[in-house]
KOLMARVO-648495 format. One record per residue: residue in three letters; x, y, z of N, C-alpha, C in turn. Coordinates in Angstrom, 1 decimal, padded with zeros to 4 digits. Atoms other than C-alpha are relative to their C-alpha. Layout:
BEGIN
 res  neast nnorth    nup caeast canorth   caup  ceast cnorth    cup
 ALA      X      Y      Z      X       Y      Z      X      Y      Z
...
//
This chain:
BEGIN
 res  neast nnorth    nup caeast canorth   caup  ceast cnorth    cup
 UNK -000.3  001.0  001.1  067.0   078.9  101.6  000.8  000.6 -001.1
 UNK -000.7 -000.6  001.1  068.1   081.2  098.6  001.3  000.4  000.7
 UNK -000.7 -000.6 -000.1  070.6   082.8  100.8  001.3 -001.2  000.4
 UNK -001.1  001.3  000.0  072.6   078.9  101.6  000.3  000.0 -001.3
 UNK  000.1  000.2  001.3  072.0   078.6  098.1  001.1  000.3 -000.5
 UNK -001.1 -000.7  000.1  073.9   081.3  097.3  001.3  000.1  000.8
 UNK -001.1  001.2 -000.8  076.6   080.2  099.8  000.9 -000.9 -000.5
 UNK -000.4  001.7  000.0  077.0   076.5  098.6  000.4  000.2 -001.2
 UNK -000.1  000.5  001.4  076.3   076.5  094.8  000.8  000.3 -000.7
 UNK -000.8 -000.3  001.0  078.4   076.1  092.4 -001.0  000.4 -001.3
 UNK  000.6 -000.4  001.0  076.5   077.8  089.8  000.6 -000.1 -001.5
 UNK -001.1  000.8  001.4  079.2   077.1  086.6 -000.3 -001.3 -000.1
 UNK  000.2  000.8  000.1  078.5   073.7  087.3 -001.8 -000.6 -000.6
 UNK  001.4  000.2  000.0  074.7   073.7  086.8 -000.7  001.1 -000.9
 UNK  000.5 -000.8  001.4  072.7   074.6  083.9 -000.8  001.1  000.2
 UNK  000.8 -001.8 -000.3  070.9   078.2  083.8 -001.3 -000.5  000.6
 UNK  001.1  000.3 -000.4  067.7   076.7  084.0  000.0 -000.5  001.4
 UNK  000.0  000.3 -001.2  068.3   075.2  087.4  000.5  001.2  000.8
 UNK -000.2 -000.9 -001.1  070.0   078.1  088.8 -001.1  001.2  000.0
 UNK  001.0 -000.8 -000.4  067.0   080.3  087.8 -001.0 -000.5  000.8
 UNK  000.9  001.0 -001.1  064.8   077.9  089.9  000.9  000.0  001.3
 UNK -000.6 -000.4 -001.8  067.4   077.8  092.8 -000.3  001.6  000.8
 UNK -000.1 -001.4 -000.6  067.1   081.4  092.9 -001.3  000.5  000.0
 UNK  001.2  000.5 -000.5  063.5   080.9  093.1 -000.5  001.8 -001.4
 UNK -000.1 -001.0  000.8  063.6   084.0  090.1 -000.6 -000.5 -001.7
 UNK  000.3  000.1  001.3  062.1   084.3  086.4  000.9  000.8 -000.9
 UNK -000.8 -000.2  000.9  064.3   084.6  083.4 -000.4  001.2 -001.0
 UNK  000.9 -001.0  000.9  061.9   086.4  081.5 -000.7  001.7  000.6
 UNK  000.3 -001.4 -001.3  060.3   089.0  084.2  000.7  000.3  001.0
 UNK -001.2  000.0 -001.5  062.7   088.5  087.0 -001.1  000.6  001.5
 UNK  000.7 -000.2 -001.9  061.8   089.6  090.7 -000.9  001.1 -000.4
 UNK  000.9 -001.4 -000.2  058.9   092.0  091.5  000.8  000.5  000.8
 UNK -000.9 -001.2 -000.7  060.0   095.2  093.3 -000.7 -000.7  001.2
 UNK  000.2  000.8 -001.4  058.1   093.5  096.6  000.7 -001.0  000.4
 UNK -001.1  001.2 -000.6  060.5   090.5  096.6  001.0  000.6  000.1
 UNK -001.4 -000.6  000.4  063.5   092.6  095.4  000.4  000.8  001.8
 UNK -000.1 -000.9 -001.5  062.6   094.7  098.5  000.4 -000.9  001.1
 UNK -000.2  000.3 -001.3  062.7   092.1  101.0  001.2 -001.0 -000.1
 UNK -001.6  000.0  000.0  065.9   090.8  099.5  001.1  000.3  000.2
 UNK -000.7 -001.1  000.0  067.5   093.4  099.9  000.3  000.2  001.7
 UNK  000.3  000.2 -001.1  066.5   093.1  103.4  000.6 -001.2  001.0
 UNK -000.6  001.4  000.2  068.1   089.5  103.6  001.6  000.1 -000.5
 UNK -001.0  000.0  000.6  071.3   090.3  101.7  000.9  001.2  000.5
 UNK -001.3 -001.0  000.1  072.3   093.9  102.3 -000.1  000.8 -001.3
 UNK  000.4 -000.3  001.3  072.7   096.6  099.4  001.3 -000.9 -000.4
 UNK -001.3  000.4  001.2  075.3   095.5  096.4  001.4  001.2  000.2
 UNK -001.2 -000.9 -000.3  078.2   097.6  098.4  001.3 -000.4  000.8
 UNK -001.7  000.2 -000.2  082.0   097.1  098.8  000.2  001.3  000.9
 UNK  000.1 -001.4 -001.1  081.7   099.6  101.6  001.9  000.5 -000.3
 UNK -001.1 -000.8  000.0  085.0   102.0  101.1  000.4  000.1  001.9
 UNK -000.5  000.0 -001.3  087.1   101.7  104.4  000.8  001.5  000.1
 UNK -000.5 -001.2 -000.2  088.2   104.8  106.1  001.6 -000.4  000.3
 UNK -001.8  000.0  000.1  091.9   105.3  105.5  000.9  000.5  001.1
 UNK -000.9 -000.4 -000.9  094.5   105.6  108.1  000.9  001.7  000.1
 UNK -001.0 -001.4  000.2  096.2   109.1  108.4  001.7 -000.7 -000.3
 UNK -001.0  000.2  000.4  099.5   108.7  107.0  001.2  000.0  001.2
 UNK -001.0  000.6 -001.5  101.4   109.3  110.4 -000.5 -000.8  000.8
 UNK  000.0  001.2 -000.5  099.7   106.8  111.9  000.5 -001.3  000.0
 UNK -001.0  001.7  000.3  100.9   104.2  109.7  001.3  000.1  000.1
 UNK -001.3 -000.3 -000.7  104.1   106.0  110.3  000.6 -000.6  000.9
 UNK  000.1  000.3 -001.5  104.2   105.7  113.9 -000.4 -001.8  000.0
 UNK -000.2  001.5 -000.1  103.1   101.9  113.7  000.8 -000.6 -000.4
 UNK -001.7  000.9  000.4  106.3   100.5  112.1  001.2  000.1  001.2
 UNK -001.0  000.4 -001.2  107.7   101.6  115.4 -000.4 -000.8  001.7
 UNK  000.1  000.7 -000.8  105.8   099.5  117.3  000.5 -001.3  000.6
 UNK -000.5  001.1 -000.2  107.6   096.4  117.1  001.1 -000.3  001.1
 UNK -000.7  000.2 -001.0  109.1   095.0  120.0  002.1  000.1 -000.5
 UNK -001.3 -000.1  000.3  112.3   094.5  117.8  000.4  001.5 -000.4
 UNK  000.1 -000.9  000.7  112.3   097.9  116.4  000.4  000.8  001.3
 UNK -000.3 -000.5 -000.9  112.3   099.1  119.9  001.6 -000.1  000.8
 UNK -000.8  000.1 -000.5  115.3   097.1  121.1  001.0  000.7 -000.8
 UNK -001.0 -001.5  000.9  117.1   099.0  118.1  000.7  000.6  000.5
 UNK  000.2 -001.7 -000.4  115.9   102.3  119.0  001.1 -000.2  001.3
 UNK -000.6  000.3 -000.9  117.2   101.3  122.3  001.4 -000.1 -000.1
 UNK -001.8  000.3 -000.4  120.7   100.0  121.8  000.8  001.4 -001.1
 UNK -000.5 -001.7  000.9  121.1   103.4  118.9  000.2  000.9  001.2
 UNK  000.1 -000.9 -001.0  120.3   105.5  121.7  001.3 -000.1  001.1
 UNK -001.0 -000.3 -001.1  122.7   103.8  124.1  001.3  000.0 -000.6
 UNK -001.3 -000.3  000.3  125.4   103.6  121.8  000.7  001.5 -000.5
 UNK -000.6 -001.3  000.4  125.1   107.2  120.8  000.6  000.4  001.2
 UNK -000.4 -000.8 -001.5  125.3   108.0  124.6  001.8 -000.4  000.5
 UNK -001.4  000.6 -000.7  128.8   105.8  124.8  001.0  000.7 -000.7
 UNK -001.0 -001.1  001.2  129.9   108.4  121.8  000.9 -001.3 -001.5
 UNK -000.7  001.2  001.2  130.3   105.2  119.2 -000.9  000.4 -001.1
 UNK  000.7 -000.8  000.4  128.5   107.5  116.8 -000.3 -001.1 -001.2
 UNK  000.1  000.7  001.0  129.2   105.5  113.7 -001.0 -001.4 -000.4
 UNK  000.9  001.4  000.2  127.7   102.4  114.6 -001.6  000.7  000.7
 UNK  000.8 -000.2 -000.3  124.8   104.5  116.5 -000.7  000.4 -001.8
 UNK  000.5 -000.6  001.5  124.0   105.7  112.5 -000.1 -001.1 -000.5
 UNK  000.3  001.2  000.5  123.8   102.4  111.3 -001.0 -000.7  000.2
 UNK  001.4  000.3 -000.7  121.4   101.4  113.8 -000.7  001.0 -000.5
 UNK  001.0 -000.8  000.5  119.5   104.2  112.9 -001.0  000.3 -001.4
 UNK  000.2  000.3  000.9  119.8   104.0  109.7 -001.0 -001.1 -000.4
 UNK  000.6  001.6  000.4  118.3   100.0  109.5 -001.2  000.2  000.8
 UNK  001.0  000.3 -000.7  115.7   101.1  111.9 -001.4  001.1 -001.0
 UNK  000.5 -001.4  000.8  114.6   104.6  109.4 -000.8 -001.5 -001.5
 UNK  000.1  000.7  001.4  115.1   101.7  106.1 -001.7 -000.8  000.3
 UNK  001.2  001.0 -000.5  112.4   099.1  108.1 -001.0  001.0 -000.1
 UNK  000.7 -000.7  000.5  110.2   102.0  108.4 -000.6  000.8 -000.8
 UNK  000.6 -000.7  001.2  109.9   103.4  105.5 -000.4 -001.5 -001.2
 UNK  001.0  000.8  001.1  109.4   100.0  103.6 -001.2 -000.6  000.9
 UNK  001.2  000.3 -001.1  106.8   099.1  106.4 -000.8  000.9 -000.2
 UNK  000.9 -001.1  000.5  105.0   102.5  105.3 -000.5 -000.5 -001.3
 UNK -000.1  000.1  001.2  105.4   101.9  101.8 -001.4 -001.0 -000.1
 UNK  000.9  000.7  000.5  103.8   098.6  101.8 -001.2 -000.3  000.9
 UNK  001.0 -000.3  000.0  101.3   099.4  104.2 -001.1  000.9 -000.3
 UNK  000.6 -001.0  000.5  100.1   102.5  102.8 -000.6 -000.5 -001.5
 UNK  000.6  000.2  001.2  099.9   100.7  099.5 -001.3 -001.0  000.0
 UNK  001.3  000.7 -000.8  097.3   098.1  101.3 -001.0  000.8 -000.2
 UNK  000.8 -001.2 -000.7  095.5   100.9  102.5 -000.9  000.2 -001.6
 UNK  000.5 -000.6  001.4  095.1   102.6  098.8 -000.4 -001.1 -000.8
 UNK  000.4  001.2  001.1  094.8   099.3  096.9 -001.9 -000.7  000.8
 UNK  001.5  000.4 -000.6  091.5   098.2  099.4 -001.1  001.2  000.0
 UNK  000.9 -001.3  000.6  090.4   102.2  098.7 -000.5 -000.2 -001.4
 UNK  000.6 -000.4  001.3  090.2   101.8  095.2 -000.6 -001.1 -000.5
 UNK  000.6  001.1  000.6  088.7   098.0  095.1 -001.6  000.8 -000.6
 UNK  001.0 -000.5 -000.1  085.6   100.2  095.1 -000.8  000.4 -001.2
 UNK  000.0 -001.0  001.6  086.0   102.6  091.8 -000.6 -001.4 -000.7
 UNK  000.3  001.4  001.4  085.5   098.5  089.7 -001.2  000.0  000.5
 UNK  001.4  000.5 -000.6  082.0   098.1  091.4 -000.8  001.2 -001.1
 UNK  000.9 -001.2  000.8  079.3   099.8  088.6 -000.8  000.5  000.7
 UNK  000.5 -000.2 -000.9  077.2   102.2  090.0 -001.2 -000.2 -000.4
 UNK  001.2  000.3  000.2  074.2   101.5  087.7 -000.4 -000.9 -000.8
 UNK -000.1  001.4  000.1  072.7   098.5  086.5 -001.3  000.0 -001.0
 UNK  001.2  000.5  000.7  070.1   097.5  083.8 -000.7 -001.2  000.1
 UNK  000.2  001.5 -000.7  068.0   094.9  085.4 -001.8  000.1 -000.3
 UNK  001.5 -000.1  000.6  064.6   093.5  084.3 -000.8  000.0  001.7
 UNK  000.7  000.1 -001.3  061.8   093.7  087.2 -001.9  000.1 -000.5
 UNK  001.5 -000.1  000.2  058.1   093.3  087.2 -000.2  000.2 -001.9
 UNK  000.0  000.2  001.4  058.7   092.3  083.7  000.3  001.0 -001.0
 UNK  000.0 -001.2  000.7  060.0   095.5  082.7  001.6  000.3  000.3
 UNK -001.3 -000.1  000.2  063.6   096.4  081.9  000.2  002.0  000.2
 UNK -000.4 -001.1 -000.5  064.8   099.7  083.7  001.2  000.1  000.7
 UNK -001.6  000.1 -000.4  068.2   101.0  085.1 -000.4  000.5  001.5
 UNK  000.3  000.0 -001.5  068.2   100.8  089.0  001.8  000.5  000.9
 UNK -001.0 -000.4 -000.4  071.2   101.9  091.2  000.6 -001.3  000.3
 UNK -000.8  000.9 -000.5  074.0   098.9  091.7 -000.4 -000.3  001.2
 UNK -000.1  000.2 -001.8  073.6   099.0  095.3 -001.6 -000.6  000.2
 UNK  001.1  001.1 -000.1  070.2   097.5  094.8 -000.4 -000.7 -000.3
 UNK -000.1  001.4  000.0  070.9   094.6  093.1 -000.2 -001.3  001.1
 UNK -000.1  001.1 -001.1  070.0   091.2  095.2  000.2 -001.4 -000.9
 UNK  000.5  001.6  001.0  070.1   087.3  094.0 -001.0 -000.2 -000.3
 UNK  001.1  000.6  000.6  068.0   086.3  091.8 -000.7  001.4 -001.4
 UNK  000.4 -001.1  000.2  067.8   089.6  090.0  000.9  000.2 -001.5
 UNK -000.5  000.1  001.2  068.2   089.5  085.8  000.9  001.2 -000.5
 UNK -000.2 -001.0  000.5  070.0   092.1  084.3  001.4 -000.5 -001.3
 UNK -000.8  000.5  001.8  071.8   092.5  080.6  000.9  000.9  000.2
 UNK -001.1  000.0  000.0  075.3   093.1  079.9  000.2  000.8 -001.3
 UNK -000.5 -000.5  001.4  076.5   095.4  076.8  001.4  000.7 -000.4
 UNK -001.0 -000.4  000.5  079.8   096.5  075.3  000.3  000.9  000.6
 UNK -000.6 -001.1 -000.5  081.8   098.8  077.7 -000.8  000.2  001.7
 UNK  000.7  000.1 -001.5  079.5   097.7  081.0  001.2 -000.7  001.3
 UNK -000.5  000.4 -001.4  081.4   097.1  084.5 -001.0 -000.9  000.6
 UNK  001.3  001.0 -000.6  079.6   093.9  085.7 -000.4  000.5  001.8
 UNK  000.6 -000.7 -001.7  077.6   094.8  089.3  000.2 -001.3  001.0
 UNK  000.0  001.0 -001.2  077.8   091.6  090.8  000.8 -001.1 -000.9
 UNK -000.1  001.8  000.4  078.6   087.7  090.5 -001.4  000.0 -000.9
 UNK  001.0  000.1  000.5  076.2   086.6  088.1 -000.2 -001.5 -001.2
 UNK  000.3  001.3  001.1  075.2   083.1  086.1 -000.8  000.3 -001.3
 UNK  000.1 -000.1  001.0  075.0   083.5  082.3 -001.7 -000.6 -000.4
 UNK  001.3  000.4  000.4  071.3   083.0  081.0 -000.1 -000.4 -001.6
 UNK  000.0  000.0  001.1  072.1   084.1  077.6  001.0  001.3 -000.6
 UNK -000.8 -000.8  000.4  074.9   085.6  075.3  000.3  000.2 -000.9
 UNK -000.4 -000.3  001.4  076.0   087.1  071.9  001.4  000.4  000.2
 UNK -000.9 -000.7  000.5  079.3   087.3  071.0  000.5  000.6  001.6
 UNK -000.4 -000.5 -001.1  080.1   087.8  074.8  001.4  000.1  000.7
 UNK -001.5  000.4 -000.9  083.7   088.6  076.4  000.2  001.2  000.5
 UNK -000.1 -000.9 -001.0  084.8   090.1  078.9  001.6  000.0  000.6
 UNK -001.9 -000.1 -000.1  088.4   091.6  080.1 -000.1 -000.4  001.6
 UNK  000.0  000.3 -001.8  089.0   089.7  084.1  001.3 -000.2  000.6
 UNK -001.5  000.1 -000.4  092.5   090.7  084.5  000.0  000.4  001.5
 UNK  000.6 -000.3 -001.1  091.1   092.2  087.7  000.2 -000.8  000.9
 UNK  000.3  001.4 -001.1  090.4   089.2  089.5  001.0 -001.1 -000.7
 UNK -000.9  001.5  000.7  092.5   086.3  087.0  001.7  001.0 -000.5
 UNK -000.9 -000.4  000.6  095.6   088.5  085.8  000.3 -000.3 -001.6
 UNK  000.2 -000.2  001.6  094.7   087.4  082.4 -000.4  000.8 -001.2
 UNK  000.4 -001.4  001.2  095.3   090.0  079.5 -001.0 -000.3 -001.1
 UNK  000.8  000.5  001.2  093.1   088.4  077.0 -001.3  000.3  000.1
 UNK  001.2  000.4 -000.3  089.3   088.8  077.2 -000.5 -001.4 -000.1
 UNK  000.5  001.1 -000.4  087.3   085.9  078.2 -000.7  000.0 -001.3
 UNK  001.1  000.2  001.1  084.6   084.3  075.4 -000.5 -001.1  001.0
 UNK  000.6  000.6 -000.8  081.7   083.4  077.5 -000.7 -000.6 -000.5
 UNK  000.3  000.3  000.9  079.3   081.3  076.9 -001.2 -000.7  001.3
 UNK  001.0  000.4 -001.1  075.8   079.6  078.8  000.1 -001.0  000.4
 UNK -000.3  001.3 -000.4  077.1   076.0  078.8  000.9 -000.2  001.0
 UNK -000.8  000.5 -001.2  077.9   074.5  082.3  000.9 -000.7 -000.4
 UNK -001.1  000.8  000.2  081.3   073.3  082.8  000.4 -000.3  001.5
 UNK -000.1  000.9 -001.1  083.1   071.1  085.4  000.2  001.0  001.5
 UNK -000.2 -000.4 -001.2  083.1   072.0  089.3  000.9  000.2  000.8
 UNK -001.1 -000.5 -000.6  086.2   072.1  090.0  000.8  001.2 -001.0
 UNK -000.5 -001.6  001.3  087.0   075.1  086.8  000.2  000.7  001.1
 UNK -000.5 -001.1 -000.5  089.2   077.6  088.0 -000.5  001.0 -000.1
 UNK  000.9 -000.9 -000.1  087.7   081.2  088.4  000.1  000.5 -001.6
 UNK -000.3 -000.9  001.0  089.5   082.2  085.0 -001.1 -001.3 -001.2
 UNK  000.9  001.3  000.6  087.4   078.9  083.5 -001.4  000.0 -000.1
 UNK  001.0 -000.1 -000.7  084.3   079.6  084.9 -001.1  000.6 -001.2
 UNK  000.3 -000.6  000.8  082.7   080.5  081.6 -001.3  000.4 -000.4
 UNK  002.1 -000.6 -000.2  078.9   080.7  082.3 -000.2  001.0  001.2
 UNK  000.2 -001.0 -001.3  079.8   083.2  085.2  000.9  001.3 -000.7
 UNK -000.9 -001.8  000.2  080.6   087.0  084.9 -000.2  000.4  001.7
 UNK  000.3  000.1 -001.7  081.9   088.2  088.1  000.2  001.9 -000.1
 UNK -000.5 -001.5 -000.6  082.1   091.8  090.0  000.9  000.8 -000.2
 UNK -001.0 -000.7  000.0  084.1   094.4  088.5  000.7  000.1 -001.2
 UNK -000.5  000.3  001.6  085.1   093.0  085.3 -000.5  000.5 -001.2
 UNK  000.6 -001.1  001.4  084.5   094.7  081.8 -000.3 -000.8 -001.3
 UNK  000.6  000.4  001.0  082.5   093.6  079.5  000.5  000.7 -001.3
 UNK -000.9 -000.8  001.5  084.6   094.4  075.6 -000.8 -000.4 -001.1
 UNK  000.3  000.4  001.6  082.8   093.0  073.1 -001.5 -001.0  000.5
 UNK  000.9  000.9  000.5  079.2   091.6  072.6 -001.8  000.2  000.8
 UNK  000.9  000.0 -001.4  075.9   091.3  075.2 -000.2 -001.2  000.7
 UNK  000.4  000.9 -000.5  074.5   089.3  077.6 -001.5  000.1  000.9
 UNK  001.0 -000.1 -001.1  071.8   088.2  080.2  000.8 -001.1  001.0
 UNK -000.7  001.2 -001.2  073.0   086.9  083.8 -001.4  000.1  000.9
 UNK  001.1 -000.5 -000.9  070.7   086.6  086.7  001.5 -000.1  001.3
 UNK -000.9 -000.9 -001.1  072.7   088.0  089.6  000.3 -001.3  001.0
 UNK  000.5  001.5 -001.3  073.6   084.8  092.9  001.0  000.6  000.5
 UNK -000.8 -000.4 -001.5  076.0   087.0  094.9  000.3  001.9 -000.5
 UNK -000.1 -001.3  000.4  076.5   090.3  095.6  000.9  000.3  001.4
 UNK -001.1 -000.6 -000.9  078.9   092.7  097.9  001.1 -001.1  000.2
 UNK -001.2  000.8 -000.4  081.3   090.8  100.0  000.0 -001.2  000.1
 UNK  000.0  001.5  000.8  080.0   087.5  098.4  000.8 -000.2 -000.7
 UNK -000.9  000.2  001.4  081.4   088.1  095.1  001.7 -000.1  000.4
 UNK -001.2 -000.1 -000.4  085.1   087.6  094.3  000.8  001.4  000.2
 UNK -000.4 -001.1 -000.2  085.6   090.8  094.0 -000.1  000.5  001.6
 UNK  000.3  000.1 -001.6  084.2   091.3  097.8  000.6 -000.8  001.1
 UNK -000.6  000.7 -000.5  085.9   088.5  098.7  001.9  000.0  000.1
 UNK -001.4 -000.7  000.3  089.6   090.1  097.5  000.3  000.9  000.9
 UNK  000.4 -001.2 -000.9  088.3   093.1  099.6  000.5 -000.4  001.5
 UNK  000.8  000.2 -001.6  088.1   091.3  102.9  001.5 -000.6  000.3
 UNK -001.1  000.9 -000.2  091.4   089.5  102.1  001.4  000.9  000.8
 UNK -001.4 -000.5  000.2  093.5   092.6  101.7 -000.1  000.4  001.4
 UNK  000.3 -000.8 -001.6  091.4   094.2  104.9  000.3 -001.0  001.1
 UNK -000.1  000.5 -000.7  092.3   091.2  107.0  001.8 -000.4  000.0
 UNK -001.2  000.0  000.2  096.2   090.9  105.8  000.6  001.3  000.5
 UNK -000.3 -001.2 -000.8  096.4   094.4  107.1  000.4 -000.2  001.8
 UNK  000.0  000.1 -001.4  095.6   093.1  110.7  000.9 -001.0  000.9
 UNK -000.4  001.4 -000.6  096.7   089.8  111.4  001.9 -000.1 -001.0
 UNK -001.7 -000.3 -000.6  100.4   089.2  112.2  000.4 -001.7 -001.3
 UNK -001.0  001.4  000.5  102.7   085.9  110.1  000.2 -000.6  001.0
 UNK -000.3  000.9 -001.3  103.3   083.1  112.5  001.3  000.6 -000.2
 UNK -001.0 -000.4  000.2  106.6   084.3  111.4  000.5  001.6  001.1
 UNK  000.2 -001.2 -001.0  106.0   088.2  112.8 -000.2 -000.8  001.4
 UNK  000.3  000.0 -001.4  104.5   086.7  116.2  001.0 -000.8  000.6
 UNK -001.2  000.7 -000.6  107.5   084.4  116.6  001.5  001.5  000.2
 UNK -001.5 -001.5  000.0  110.4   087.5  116.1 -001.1  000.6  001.0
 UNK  000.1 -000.6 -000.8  107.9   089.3  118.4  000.2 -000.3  001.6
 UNK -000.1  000.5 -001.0  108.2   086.8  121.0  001.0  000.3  000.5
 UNK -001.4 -000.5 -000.6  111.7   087.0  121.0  000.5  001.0  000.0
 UNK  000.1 -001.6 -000.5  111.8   090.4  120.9 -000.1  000.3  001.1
 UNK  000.1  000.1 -001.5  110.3   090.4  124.0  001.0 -000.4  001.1
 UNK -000.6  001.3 -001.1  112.0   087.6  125.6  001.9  001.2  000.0
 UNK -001.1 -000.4  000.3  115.3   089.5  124.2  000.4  001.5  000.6
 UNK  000.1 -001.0 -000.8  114.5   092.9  125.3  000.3  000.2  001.5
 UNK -000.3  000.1 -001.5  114.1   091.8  128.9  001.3 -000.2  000.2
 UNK -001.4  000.5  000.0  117.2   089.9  128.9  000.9  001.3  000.0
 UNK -000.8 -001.2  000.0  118.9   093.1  127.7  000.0  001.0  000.9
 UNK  000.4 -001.2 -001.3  117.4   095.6  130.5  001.0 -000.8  001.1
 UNK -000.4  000.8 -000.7  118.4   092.8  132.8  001.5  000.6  000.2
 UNK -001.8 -000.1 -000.1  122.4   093.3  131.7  000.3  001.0 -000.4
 UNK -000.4 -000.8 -000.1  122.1   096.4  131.4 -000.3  001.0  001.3
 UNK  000.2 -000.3 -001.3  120.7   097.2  134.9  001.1 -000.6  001.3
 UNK -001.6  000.8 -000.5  123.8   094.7  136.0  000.7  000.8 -000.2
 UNK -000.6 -000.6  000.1  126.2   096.5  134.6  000.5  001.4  000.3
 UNK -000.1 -001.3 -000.5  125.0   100.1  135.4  000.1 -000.2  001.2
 UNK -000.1  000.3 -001.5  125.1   098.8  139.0  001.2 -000.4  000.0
 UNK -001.3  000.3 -000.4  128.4   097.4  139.2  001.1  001.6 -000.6
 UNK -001.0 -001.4  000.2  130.0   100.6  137.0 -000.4  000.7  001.2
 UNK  000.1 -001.3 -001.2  128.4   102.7  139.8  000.6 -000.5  001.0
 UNK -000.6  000.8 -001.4  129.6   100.1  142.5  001.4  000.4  000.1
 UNK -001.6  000.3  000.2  133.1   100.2  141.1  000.5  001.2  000.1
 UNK -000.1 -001.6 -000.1  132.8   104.2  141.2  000.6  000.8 -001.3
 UNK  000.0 -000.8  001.3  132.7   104.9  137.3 -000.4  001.2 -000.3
 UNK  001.0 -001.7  000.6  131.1   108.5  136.3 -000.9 -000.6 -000.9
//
């Protein structure tokens, strides 16, 4: 139930008091360490797992996988062999250029989904069994209170309970230089994330004031988790655009073996060297 919850709801839209009841959580004591436990159990810890990074000549070597890349390599090769050197350098050239910005901007992937990590706090001031103590990030769950103060990295997604003088910098996630001025009053359900002003999300810096949130998503719920998964899945998956050039790559490649296994047959027929 709490874990649709957390899912579905728009929490911005809906007043604190309801979302501490959705999250079946107290405002005042928050979760015992026996619920907390078996949420935790349900959810996962509060971790943006760090992905192991590609060795650097691998991602190398993958820019020359491309079917087109190949027929290149290929026609460089055969025109160095015909001794048309100039134009074999040109090919070479355009094949070295593609490579190296194919590195570039996958290696920067790479390091930019390494360092989503560093924004995640590693420790967290959260009330429990009615008592306010600092617990490790990574064992945050929904439904789990914790307060906000001047120069804090928020640990999760979290719905605003109560706030003084609260703002927070979320250039992070919105590209907005300004800090935010939050505040506990629901606002409408379609508010954009930089709008969202009874929510403090994952990663973002609290500059000025305090607060209390109660926690309704964590890891690769939050937007921050959610950024994570985006960059790790834009890494893998091809542009209709790429899988159409690879088609014909293919298709073009053949074709080319084809007339050039023609031709080396008839020069040998005809008794060329």
């Amino acid at each position: 139930m709490i874990r649709r919850a957390t899912e579905e709801k728009l929490f911005w839209a809906l007043p604190a008091s309801k979302v501490v009841e959705i999250l079946e959580t107290n405002d005042q004591g928050g979760l015992s360490e026996s619920e907390a436990e078996r949420r935790i159990k349900v959810f996962g810890p509060n971790v943006i797992e760090k992905p192991r990074r590609a060795p650097g000549l691998f991602i190398l070597l993958n820019q020359f996988k491309s079917p087109l890349i190949l027929i290149l390599l290929f026609a460089g090769i055969v025109t160095l062999f015909i001794a048309h050197y100039r134009d074999a350098l040109f090919i070479f050239a355009a094949v070295i250029a593609n490579a190296a910005l194919g590195f570039y901007q996958e290696y920067k992937a790479e390091k930019a989904l390494a360092e989503l990590k560093t924004y995640l706090k590693q420790r967290a001031m959260v009330i429990r069994n009615g008592k306010e103590r600092e617990i490790d990030a990574a064992e945050l769950v929904p439904g789990d209170i914790v307060h906000l103060a001047q120069g804090d990295r928020i640990p999760a997604d979290g719905r605003l309970i109560f706030v003084n003088d609260l703002q927070v910098d979320e250039a992070i996630l919105t590209g907005e230089s300004l800090p935010v001025s939050k505040s506990v009053d629901l606002v409408n359900s379609n508010a954009a994330l930089g709008d969202q002003f009874p929510m403090v999300f994952a990663g973002t810096l609290v500059t000025q004031g305090i607060g209390t949130a109660v926690i309704c998503r964590t890891d690769f719920a939050t937007e921050l988790g959610k950024i994570a998964t985006l960059v790790a899945e834009s890494r893998r998956e091809e542009t209709p655009l790429q899988n159409a050039i690879k088609r014909f790559s293919i298709k073009a490649g053949i074709v080319l073996g084809i007339f050039t296994l023609i031709i080396f047959g008839i020069g040998i027929a005809l008794g060329y060297s």
